[in-house]
C-alpha positions as CSV (number, residue, x, y, z in Angstrom):
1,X,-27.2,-4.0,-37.3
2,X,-29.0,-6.8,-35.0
3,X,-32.6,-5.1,-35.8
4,X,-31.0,-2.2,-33.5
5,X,-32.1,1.3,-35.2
6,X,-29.0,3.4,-35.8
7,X,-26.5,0.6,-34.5
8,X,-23.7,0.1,-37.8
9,X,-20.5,-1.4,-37.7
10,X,-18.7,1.6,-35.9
11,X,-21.6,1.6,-33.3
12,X,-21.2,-2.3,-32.7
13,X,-17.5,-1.6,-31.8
14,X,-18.7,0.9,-29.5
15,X,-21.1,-0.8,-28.2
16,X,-18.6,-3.9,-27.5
17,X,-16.2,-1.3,-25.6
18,X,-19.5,-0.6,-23.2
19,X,-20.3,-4.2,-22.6
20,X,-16.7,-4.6,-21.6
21,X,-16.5,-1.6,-19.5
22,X,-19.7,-3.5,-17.8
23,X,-18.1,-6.4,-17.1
24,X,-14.5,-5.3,-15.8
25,X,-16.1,-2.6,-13.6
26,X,-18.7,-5.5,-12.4
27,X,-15.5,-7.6,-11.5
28,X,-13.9,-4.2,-9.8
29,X,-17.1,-4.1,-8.1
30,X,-17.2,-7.3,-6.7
31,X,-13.2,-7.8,-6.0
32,X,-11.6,-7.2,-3.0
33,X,-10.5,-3.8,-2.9
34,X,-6.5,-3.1,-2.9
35,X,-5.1,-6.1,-4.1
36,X,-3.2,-6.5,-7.4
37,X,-6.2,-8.3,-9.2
38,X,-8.2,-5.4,-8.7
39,X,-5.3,-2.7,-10.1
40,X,-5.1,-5.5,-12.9
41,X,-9.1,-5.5,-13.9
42,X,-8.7,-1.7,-12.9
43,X,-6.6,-0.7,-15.3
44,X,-8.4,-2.9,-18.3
45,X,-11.5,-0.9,-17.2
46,X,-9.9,2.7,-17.1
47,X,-8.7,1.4,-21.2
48,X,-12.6,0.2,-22.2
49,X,-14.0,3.6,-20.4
50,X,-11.5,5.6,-22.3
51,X,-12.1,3.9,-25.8
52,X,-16.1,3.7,-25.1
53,X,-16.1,7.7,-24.5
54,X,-13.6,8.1,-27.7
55,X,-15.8,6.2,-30.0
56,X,-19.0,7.6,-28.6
57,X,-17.6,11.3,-29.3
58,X,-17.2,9.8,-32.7
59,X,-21.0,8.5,-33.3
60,X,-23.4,11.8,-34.4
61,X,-26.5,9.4,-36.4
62,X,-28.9,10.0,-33.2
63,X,-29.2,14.0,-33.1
64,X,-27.3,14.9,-36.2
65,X,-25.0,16.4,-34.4
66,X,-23.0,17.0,-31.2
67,X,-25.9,16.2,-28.8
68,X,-26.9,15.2,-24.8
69,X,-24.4,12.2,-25.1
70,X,-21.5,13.8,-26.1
71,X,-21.7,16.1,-23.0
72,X,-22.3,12.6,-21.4
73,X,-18.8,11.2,-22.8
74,X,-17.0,14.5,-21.8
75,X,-18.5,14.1,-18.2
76,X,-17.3,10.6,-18.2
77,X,-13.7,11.2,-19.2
78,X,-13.7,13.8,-17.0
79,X,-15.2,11.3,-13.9
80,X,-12.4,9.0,-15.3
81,X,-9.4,11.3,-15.2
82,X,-10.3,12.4,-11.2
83,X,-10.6,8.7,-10.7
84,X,-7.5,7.6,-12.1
85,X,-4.5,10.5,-11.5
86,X,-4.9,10.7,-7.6
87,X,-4.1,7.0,-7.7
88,X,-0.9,8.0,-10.1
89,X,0.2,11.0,-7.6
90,X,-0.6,10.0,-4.6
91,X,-2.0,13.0,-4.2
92,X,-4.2,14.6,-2.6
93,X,-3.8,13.0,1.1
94,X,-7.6,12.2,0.7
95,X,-6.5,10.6,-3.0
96,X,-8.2,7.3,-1.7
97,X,-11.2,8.5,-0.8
98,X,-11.5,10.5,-4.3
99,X,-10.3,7.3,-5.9
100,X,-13.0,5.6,-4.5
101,X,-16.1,7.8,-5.3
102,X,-14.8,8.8,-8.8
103,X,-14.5,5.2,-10.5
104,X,-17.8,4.5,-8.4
105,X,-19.3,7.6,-10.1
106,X,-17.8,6.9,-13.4
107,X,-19.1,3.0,-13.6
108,X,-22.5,4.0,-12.2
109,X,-22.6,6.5,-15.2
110,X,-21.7,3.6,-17.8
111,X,-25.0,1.9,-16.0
112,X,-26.9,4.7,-16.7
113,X,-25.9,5.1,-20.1
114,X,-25.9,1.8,-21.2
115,X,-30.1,1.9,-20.1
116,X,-30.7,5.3,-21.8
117,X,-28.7,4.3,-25.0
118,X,-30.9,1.6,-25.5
119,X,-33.9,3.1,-24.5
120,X,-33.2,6.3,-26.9
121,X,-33.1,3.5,-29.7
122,X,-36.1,1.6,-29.3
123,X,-38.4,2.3,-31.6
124,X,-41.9,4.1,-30.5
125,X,-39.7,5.0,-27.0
126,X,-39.6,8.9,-26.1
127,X,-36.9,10.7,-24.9
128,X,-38.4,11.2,-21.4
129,X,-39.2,7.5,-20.7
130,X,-36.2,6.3,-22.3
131,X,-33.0,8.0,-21.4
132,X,-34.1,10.6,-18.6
133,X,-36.1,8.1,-16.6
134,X,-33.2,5.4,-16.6
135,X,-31.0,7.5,-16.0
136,X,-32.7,9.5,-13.0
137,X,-33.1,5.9,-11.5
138,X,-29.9,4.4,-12.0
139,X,-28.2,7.7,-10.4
140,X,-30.4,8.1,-7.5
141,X,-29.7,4.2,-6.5
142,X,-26.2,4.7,-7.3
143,X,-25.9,8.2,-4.8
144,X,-27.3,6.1,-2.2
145,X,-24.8,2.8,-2.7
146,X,-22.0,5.6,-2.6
147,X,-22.9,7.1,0.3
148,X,-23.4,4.0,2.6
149,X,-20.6,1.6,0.8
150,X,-17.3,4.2,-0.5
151,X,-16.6,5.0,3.0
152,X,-16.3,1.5,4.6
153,X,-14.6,0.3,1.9
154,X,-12.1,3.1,2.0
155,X,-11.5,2.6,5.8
156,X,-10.8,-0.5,5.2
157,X,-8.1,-0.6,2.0
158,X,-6.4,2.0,3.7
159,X,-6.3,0.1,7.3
160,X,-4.8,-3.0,5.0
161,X,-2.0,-0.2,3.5
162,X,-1.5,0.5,7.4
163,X,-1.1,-2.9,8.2
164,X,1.5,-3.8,5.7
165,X,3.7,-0.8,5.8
166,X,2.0,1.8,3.7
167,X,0.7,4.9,4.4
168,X,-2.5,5.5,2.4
169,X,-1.2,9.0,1.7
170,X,2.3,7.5,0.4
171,X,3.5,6.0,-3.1
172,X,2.8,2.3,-3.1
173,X,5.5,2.4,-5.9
174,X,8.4,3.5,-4.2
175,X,11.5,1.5,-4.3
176,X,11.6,-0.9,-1.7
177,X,13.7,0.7,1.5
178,X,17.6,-0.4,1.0
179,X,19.1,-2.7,3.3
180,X,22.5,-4.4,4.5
181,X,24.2,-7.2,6.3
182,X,25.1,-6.7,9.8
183,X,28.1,-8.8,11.2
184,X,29.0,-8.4,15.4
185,X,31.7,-9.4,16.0
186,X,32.1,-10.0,19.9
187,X,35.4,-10.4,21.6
188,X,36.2,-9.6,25.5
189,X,34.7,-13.2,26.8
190,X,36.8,-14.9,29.7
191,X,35.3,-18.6,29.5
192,X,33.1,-20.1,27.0
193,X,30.0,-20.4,29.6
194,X,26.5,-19.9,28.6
195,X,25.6,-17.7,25.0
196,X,26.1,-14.5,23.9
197,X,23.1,-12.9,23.9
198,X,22.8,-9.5,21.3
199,X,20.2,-7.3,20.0
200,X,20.2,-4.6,17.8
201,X,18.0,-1.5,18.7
202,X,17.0,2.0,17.8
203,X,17.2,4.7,19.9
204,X,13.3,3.7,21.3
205,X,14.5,0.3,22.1
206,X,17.6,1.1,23.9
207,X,18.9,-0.3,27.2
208,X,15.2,-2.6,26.5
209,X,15.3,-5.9,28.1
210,X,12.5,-6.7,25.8
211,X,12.4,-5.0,22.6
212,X,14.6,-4.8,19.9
213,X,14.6,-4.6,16.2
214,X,17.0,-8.4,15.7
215,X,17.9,-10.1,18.4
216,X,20.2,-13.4,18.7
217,X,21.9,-16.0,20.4
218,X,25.3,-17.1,19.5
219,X,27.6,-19.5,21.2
220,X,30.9,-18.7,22.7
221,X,34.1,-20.1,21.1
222,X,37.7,-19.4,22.2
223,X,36.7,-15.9,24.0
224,X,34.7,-14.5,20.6
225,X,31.2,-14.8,19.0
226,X,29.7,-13.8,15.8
227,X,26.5,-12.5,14.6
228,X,25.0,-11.8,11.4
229,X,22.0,-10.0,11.3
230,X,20.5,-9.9,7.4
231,X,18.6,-7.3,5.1
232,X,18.8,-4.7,7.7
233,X,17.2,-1.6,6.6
234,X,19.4,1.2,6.3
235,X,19.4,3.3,9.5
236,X,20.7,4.4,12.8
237,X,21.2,1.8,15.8
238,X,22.9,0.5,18.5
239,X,23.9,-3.1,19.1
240,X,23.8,-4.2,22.9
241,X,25.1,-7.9,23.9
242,X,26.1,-10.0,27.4
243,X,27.1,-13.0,28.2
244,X,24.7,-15.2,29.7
245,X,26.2,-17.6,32.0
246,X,23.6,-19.0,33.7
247,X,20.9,-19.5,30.4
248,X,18.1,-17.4,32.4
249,X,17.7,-15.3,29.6
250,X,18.3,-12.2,31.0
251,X,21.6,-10.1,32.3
252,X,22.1,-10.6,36.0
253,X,22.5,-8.0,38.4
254,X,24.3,-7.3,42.2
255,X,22.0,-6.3,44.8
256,X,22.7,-3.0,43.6
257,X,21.6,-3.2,40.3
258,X,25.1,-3.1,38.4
259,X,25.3,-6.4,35.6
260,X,27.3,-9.1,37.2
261,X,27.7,-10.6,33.8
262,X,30.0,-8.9,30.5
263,X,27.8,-6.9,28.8
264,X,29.3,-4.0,26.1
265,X,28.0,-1.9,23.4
266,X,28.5,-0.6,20.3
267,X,31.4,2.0,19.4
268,X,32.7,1.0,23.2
269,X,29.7,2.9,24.7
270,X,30.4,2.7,29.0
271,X,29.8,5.5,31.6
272,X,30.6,4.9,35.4
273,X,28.2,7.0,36.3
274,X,25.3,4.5,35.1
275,X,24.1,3.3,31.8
276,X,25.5,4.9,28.3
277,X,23.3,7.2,26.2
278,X,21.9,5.7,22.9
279,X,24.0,8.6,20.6
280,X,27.5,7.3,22.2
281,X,26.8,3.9,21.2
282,X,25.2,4.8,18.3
283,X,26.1,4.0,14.3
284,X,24.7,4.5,11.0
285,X,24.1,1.5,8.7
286,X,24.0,2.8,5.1
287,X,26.0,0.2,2.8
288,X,25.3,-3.2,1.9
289,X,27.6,-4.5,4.5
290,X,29.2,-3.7,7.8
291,X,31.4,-5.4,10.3
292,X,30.9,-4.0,14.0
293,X,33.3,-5.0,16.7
294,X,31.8,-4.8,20.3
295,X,33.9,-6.0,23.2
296,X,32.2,-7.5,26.8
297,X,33.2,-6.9,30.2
């Protein structure tokens, strides 16, 4: 078929499974690395690479019989399977890195064969000049591309996983974290002056004047204030609040350094002896929605 010497129908449909494996791992290749249009061509890839190796186990009209690329195909689907099941497990930690260098290893293998199979068809070609020569070449440029480029692009899809929430070493298919409506309710306020300032901490952001995981202000009606703080993820926290008079942003203190404005905490939190511990004002958000009632003073 096409003047192409032991190329029949079966081998065209094998053939057209390694021009696609060509293409779709040139646009892997080229795309940027960890984004859903690169699982997306990924994935098409793995499917040619998988029906390529299956057809070519299939095709005996060069040696007669099982011969040097049929160990060829088994090495692919090998390369193939290491490339694709850390990505499925997660596992190991280095899954990434092995990720990486497998589906490099497995493409630059398709390269090679793709110059070999046509060289071990062309008539008056030897064995030596067309497959092992083409092949030598193709994997010696390919080592060398692995070495230098795997790593950096490694460091970088898993500082992008950081960056976003995901640990490189984690399921980027877990369910997304559940999360709930906070309401505050705030009572305890002798005049309407000023706003009601409240944040919502963890245990590291406790007693902060500047950090917290929500923060708010509300206004002050008829001694009471409400906040609502939305998809919360589920967790432990503390909710601190004061009333801020003056608008300075910030809760006043004596010369001493005890508030001269309401302030309260979560679960009634208050020691005499100086500022509350996190675990007595803290609470554990784990339903879709909770009301909290924290009274100033």
């Amino acid at each position: 078929m096409f003047g192409i010497r032991g190329l029949d129908s079966f081998g065209a449909i094998h053939a057209g499974f390694g021009i696609a494996g060509l293409l779709l791992g040139l646009a892997v290749v080229v795309l940027q690395k960890g984004t859903a249009w690169h699982r997306r061509v990924g994935l098409l890839y793995a499917a040619a690479m998988l029906l390529l190796n299956a057809t070519a186990l299939a095709i005996y009209d060069l040696f007669g019989g099982f011969g040097p690329f049929h160990i060829l195909a088994l090495v692919s689907l090998a390369t193939l399977a290491a490339g694709v099941l850390p990505v499925w497990l997660r596992r190991p930690r280095e899954w990434l890195d092995i990720h990486a260098r497998c589906m490099s290893w497995s493409y630059a293998g398709l390269v090679a064969a793709f110059f070999a199979e046509i060289g071990a068809r062309l008539p008056g070609v030897g064995f030596v000049t067309g497959v092992l020569v083409p092949t030598v070449v193709v994997t010696m440029i390919a080592a060398v591309f692995i070495h230098v480029r795997v790593p950096r692009v490694v460091a970088r899809v898993a500082l992008l996983m950081l960056c976003v929430g995901v640990p490189a070493h984690a399921a980027q298919d877990e369910k997304p974290q559940p999360t709930g409506i906070l309401t505050v309710r705030l009572t305890g306020f002798t005049n309407a002056g000023g706003v009601a300032r409240v944040a919502l901490v963890s245990s590291g952001q406790f007693l902060s004047a500047s950090r917290a995981l929500r923060a708010r202000s509300v206004s002050i009606q008829d001694g009471s204030a409400t906040c609502v703080f939305e998809d919360v993820p589920f967790g432990s926290y503390a909710v601190q609040a004061y009333q801020d008079r003056n608008g300075n942003g910030k809760l006043d203190r004596n010369f001493i350094g005890i508030p001269s404005e309401p302030y309260g905490f979560s679960r009634g939190a208050r020691s005499w002896t100086g500022p509350p511990k996190f675990k007595d004002a803290a609470f554990t958000l784990s339903s879709a929605a909770m009301t909290l009632d924290v009274r100033v003073q």
